[in-house]
N, C-alpha and C positions, 0 to 999 in steps of 0.2 A: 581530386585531392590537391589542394594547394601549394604553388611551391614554395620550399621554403628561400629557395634563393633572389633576390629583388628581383624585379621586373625592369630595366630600362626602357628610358623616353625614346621610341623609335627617330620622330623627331631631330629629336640632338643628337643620336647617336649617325643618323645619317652626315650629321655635321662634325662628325669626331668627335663628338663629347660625352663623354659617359654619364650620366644622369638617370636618377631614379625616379622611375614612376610614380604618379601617386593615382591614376584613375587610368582606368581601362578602358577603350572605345570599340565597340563588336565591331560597326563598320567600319571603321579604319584596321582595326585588326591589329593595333596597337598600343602599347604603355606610353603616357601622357605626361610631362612633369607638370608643376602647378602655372608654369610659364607658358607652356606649349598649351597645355590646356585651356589656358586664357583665352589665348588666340584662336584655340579652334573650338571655343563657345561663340565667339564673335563673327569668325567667317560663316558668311553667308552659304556657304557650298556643306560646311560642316556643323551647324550650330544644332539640328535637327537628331545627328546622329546620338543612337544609344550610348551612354556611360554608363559606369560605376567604379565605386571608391574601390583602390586597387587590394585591398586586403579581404575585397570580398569577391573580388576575380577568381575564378577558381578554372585553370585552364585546360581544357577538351581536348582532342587530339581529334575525335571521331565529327568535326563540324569541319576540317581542312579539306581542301578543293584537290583535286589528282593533279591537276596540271600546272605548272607558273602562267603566273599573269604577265608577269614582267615578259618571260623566256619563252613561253610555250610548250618548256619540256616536262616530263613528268616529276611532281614531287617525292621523290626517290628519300632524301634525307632529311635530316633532320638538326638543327641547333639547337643545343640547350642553353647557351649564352643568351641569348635572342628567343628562346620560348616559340620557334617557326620552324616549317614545313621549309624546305630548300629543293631545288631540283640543280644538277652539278655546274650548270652556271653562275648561281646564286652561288654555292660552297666558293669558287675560284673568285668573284670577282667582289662581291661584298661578308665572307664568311669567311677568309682564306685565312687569317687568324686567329678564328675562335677555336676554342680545346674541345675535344669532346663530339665531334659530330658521328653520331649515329645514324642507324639504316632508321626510316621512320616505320615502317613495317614491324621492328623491335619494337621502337617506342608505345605507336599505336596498341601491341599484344600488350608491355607491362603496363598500362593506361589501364586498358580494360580487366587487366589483371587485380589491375590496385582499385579501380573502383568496385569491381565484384569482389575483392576483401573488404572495403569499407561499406559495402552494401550488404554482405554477409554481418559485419563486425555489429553494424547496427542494427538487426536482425536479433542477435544474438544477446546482445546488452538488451532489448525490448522486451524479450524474455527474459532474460534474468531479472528484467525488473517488475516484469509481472509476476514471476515465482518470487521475488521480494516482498512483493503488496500481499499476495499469497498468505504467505508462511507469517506476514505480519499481522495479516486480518482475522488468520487462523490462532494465533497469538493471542492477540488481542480475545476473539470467542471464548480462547481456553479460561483466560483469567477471569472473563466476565461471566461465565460456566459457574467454575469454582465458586467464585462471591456468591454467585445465585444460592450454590449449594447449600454452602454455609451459610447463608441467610434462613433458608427451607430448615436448614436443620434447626435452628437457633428457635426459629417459629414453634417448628414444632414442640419440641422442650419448654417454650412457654406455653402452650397450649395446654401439655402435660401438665404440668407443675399446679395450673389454673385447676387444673380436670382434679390432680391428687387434694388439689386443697380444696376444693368444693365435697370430695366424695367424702375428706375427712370431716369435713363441716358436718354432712348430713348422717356419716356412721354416729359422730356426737351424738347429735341432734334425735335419732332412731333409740339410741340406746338409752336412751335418757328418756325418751318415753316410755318405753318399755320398763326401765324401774320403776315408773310413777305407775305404769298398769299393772306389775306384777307385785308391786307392793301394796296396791290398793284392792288386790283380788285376795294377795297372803291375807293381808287385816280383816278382810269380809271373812276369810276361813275362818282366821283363827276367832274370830268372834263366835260365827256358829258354832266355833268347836265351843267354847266359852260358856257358853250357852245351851248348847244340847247336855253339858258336864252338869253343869247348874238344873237341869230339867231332870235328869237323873236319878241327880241328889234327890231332888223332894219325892220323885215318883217313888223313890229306894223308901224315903220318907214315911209316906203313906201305905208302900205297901206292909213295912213292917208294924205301922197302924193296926193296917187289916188285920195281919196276921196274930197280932198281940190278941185283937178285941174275939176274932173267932174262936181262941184255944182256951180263952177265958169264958 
């Protein structure tokens, strides 16, 4: 995790001057200003070494050496002014008034404390935002469900409605032949009837003919 506090120019600060970094160097092991930095893009012993821009420095505790280089003693402490591992030479003789120096053994624990919160915290946000796409995707189905729904339903009711107006077409259509058969079957009756009345008649006719001409 980042600090939020500046980084000073190791550089200048060796030379009394307080000065804010602006690039970080892994092999120097120090904050650069844009001055210092000039110069140690140019020298020939440094121009090779790794940089990066100081806001994307993000400072380690777990890459520090156990022992001083300078001193040879062990690196026991710790500056936060100065973002360094110190062993109790270093605290007396270039540290002796910086505020704040802690056991580095601390430091080192709340390091690894804060980065396994910020490795959890990311973790955590990762899913939440896969249960976000989730619940949105599921979302999204529900509504596009529904539509479906109501679209099915809508079809159907016209299919209906097509089906009722066709079967009314042909109930017409049925029934209306069937007057023309059953009124053409009635007329045939009623003719025969007509007809057999009329065949009656004469036969009635004739027999009272007979009957007249016999008695006479």
């Amino acid at each position: 995790m980042a600090s939020s506090k500046p980084i000073p120019c190791g550089p200048c600060q060796e030379g009394k001057v307080n000065t804010k970094a602006d690039i970080w160097c892994y092999n120097c092991d120090e904050g650069l200003c844009s001055t210092c930095s000039g110069h140690h893009k140019r020298s020939k012993g440094t121009r090779d070494h790794k940089t990066i821009d100081i806001k994307s420095y993000k400072p380690s505790i777990r890459a520090i050496q156990t022992e001083c280089n300078k001193h040879g003693q062990q690196l026991n402490l710790y500056c936060p002014n100065h973002l360094m591992p110190c062993c109790d030479e270093c605290i007396s003789t270039n540290h002796s008034k910086c505020p704040g120096i802690k056991s580095l053994a601390t430091v080192v624990e709340k390091t690894k404390i804060d980065e396994t919160k910020e490795s959890v915290e990311k973790d955590i946000n990762s899913i939440l935002h896969l249960l976000d796409k989730m619940v949105n995707n599921k979302s999204t189905n529900i509504k596009t469900g529904e539509q479906q729904c109501e679209d099915i339903k809508k079809s159907i009711h016209k299919i209906r409605e097509k089906m009722n107006k066709h079967l009314d077409h042909l109930e017409k259509k049925l029934c209306q032949e069937v007057d023309i058969i059953w009124n053409q079957e009635k007329s045939n009756a009623t003719d025969l009837i007509t007809e057999i009345k009329e065949k009656k008649k004469t036969l009635k006719k004739v027999h009272n003919k007979f009957t007249n001409s016999h008695n006479t």
